[in-house]
N, C-alpha and C positions, 0 to 999 in steps of 0.2 A: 430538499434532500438533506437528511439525518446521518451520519454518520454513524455505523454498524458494526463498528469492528471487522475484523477477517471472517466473510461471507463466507461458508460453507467449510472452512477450516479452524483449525484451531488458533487462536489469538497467537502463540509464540509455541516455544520447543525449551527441549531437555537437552543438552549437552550428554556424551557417552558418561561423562565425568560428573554428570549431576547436576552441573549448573544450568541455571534456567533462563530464560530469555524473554520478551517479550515484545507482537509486532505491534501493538495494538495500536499505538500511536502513529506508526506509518500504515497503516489500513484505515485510518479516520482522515488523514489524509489525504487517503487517495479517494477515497467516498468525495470528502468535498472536493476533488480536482474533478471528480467526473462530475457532479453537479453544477460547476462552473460554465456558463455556457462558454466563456473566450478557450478553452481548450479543447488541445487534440485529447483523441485516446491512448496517440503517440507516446504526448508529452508526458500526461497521467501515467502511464506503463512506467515510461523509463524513468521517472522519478520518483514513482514509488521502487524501483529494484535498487537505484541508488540510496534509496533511504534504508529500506533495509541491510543491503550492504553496511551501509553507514552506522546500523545500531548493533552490527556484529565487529564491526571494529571499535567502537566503545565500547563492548561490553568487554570483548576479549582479547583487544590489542591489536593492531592494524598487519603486524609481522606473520609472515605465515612461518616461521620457526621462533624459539623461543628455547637459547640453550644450545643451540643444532639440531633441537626435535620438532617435528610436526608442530603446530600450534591444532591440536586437532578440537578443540572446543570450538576457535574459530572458523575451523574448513567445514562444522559440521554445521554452525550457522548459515556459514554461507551457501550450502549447500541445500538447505530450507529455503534461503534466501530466492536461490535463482528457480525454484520449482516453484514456487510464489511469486516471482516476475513470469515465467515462462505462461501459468495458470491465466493468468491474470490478460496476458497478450491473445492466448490462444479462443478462453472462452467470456473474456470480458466484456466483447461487442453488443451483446440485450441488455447488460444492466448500466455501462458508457450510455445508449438512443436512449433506454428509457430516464435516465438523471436528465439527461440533455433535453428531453422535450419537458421533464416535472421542471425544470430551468425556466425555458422560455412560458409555460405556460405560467410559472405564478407571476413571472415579471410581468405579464400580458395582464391577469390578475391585479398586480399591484395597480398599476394603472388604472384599470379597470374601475375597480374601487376609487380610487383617488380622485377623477372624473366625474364620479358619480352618476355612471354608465347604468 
């Protein structure tokens, strides 16, 4: 299993305010967590929404005000954030079975070779 980037959407977002973001690095992430066969799809879900969460509080401050205003760069991350966890939970179950079985099939593979089956 290869690591893709953010499958059928865009790698990151624009802030209303211009600044830019990027997920890329928590969607490679989650690629190798669904490739791993010790994991749930669970596990994978929620730690990639954590992670993203997490690169919109580094990018833009963990405070949802700033001043007594909106911190709205960050709500508008986070807000990409959780439709990208929600995505991910809703329609991730064929591309989770299919890492899971490219998993065990090359380990089955490695061996395979090794043996010299």
């Amino acid at each position: 299993m290869s690591p893709n980037g953010c499958t059928g959407v865009p790698n990151g977002g624009t802030t209303p305010s211009g600044r830019s973001y990027s997920f890329l690095g928590a969607c490679n992430s989650h690629d190798l967590c669904y490739g791993f066969s010790g994991s749930s799809q669970t596990h994978c879900d929620q730690t990639f929404l954590s992670n993203l969460y997490q690169i919109c509080d580094d990018e833009f401050g963990s405070a949802a005000t700033v001043l007594g205003l909106p911190n709205v760069a960050r709500a508008s991350c986070r807000i990409h954030a959780g439709a990208m966890g929600i995505g991910v939970t809703i329609v991730g179950a064929p591309w989770f079975n299919q890492a899971l079985n490219d998993s065990v099939c090359n380990q089955f593979n490695d061996a395979h070779d090794q043996n010299n089956c």
